[in-house]
N, C-alpha and C positions, 0 to 999 in steps of 0.2 A: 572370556572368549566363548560365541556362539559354533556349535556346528550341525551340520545339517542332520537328520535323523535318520539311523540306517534304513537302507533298504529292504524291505518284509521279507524277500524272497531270498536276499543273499545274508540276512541273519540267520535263516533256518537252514541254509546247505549245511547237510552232513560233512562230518570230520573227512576229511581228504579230498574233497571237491573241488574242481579248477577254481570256483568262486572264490571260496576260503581260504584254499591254499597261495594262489597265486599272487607275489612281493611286488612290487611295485617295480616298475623299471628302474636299469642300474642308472640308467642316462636322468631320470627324474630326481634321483638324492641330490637335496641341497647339500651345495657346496660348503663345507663349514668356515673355510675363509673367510665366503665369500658375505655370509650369513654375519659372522663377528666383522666384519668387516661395516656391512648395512647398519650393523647393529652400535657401534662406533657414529657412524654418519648421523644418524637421529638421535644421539644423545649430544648431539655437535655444540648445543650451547651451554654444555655445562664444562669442555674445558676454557670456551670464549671467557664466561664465566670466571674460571678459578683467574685466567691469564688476569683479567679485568685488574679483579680480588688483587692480585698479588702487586700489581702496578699502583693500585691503588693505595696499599701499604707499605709500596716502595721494599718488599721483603728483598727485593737483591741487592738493593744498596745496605739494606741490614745485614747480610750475610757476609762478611768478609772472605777472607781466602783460608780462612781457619776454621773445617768443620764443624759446623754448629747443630747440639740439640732442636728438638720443636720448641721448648721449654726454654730455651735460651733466645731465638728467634722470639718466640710470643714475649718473653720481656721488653725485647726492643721493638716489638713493632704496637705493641698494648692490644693483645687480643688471649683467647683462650687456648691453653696447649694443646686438647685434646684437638679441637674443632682445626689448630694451625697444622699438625700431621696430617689430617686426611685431608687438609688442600693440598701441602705437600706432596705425600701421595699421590693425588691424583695428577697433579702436574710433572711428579716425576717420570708418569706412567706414559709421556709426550714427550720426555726428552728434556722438558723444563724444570732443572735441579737434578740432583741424585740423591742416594740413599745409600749411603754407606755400610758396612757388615755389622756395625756398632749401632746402627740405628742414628746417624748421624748425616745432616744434608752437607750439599756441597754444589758449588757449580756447576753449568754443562754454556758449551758454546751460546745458548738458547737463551739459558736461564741472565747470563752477563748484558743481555740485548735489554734486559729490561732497567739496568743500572741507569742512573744520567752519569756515569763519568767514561759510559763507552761510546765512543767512536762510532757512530750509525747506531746508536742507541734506538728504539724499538718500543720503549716505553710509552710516550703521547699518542703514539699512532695508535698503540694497542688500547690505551684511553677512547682515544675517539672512534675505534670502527667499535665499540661497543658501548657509546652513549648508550643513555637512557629511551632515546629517541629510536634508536638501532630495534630494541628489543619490542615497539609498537609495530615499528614498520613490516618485521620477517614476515608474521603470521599475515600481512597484507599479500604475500607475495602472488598468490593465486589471482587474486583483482587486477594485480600491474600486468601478468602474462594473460588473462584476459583480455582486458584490452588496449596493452601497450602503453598504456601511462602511470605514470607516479601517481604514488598515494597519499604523501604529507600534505596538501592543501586537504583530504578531507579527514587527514587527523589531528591537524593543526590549524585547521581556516587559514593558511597563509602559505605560498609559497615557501623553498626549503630554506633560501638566504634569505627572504623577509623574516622569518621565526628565527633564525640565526642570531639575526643581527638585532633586531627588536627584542626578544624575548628569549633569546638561548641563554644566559647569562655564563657561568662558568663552560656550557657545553662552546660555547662561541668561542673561550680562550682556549681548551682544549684544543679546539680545530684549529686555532692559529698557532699553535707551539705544534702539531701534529705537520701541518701542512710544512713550516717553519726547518721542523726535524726532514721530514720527507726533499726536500727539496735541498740541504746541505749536502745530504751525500747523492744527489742527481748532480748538484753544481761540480763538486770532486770528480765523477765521472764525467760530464759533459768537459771539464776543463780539459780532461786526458783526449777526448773524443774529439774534440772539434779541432780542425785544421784551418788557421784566419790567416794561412798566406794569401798577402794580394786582397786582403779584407781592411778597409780602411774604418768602417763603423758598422755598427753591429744593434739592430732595434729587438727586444727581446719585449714579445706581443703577451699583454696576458701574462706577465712576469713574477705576479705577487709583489715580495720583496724585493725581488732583483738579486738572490742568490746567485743565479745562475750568471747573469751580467756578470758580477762581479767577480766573481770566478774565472768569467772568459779575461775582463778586463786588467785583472792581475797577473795573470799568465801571458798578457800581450801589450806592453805598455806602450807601444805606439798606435792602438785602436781605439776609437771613443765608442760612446752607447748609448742610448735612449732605453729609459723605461715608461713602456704603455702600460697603464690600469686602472682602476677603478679611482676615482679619488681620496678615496677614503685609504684607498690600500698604497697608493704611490702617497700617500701623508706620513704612511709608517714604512716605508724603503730602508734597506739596510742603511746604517747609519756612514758606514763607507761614502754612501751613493748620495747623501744629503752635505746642503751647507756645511765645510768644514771638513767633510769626511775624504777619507785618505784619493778617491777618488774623481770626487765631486768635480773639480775641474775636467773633466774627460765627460762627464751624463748630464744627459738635460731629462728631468721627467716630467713626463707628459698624462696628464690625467684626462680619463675619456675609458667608452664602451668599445671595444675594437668590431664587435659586428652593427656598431654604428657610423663609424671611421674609423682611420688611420690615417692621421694627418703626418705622417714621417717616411723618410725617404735614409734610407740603407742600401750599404753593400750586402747584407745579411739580414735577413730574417730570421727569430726562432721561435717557434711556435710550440709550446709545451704543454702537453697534459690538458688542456683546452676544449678542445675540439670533439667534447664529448658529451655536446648539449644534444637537440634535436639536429634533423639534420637543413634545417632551414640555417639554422644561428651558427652553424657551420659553413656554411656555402655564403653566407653572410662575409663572415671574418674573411675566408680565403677570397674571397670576391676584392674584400679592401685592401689589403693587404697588393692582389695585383693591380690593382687601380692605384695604388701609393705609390708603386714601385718604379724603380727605371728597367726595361726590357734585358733581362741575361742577368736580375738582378737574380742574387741567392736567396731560398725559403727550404728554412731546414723544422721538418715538424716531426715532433717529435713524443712518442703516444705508446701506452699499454697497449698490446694486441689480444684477441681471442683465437689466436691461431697462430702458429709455429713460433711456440714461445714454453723456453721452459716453465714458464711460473705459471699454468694454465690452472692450476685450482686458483693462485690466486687474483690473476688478473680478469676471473670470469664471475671470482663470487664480486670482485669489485664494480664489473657489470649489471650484475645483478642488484647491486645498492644502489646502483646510478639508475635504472629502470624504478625501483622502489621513490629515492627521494627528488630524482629532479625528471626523471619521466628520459634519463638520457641513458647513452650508450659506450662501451669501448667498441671499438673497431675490429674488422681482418684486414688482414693486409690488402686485402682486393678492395674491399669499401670505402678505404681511406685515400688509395691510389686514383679510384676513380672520381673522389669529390675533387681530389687537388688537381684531374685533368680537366677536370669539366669548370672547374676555376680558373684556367687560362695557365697551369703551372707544367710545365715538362718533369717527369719524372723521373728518375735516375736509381741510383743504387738504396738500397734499403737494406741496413746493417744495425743488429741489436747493439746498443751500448754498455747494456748490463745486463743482467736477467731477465728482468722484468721490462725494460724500454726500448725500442726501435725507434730509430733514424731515420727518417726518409729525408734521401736529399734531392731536392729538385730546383731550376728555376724561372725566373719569368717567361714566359713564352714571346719571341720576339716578333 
């Protein structure tokens, strides 16, 4: 650390001189929270890090519910005891693991997230928001808030899904088991959330898998449903939703770009998670979507917000990756409300579903 060189005139003031004497304002002492605090913040990718580390070793599925040494842990996972503590350590220091008086770990609500045998398991996701890919992009991040666009075409010569898909190899399966994971427990919620009285069929835009369909359509067995998406991606639709599957006689899937068309006609619409490319490819979809539609049809879209949302650290760093690798965006609540009016959609109540997700429910404009 450089500092500037005293001043000639105020190193020679005599002992007791206002110069010398005088402490610094009380109002100017750094805040020491606030300092360990900062100081937390710019060390941020070394607990992303250990989380990675540990998912990557599957240590919570190694860890049963009987407190285990480091030394017992690094047998079962094959790494070094010394080096397995101070991950430990430091993941305890977040709430992920504990440390017992013996010097022995043990679970925390945190640490169970990263098992596969839990329920909203937390595991893939925390694989993939810290790909390989993740750790070129950050230090890009000055260049995106610059000038408003994604970086991966000039770190990768290709768009984000063309390198995905082409050349991601395991990172591609990561984000299908992440997305896969992510969207189970959105369908458990959305199936508690959504009200399909007087809903006779239900087209779920942009659906992936069709989790969420399926969800709806098993909690309402007199509804059918269309799945819109990519074709490659309605090729792997839950198995429910395909030939044979418990379903299938209720879904017809339909492969295609949705801000190209939407060749389907519903009592409901659900738009999920989507709607956070630029805002062209956005006003695109919702444009088709009303142009599909019958007048007073239903369009429930359903989206991360950066504004009156608990989960505001995380649904803004997720903003921020999306400015990083697809040049896109999450929403406010005003931003969103206004593309779907200027879309021909009346707007109505807007009600979170979980923490992390909002409701907006509107429809055709007649």
């Amino acid at each position: 650390m450089t500092t500037a060189p005293p001043n000639p005139t105020t190193s020679r003031a005599p002992a007791g001189s206002a110069a010398q004497a005088a402490p610094p304002a009380a109002g100017n002492a750094p805040d020491p929270h606030a300092s360990m605090r900062l100081r937390e913040i710019v060390f941020g990718a070394a607990p992303a890090a250990a989380v990675r580390t540990a998912a990557g070793l599957q240590l919570a599925d190694a860890l049963g519910e009987t407190p285990a040494t480091a030394e017992e842990l690094a047998s079962a996972t094959g790494t070094q005891p010394r080096a397995l503590r101070r991950l430990l350590l430091a993941l305890a220091s977040h709430g992920v693991f504990a440390e017992t008086e013996d010097g022995r770990f043990v679970h925390t609500d945190m640490s169970r997230l990263l098992r596969e045998d839990t329920a909203g398991s937390l595991r893939h996701i925390a694989l993939w928001c810290t790909e390989p890919w993740t750790w070129q992009a950050w230090p890009r991040l000055g260049d995106a808030v610059r000038t408003g666009e994604g970086v991966f075409p000039d770190l990768y010569g290709k768009s984000f899904f063309e390198y995905l898909h082409s050349e991601g190899g395991e990172s591609a399966r990561v984000f299908d088991r992440a997305m896969s994971a992510s969207s189970r427990q959105a369908a458990r919620d959305m199936a508690d959330y959504v009200d399909l009285t007087g809903i006779r069929s239900v087209a779920d835009i942009g659906g992936g898998q069709g989790l969420v369909l399926a969800a709806l359509l098993e909690a309402n067995p007199t509804v059918s449903g269309t799945l819109l998406d990519l074709p490659s991606v309605v090729a792997g639709a839950d198995p429910r939703l395909r030939d044979g599957g418990a379903l299938a006689d209720r879904v017809t899937l339909v492969p295609g770009d949705c801000r190209d068309a939407i060749p389907v006609r519903a009592d409901l619409y659900v738009i999920k998670n989507i709607l956070e490319w630029d805002d062209a490819s956005t006003r695109a979809t919702l444009a088709n979507v009303v142009a599909a539609a019958e007048p007073g049809a239903r369009v429930l879209v359903i989206e991360n917000l950066v504004d009156d949302s608990p989960s505001m650290k995380f649904t803004t760093a997720m903003d921020l990756l999306l400015l990083l690798n697809v040049g896109g965006a999450k929403h406010t609540m005003r931003s969103l409300s206004t593309l779907m009016t200027e879309a021909g959609l009346t707007v109505g109540e807007i009600r979170p579903v979980n923490p992390y997700l909002h409701a907006f429910e509107s429809v055709v404009a007649k």
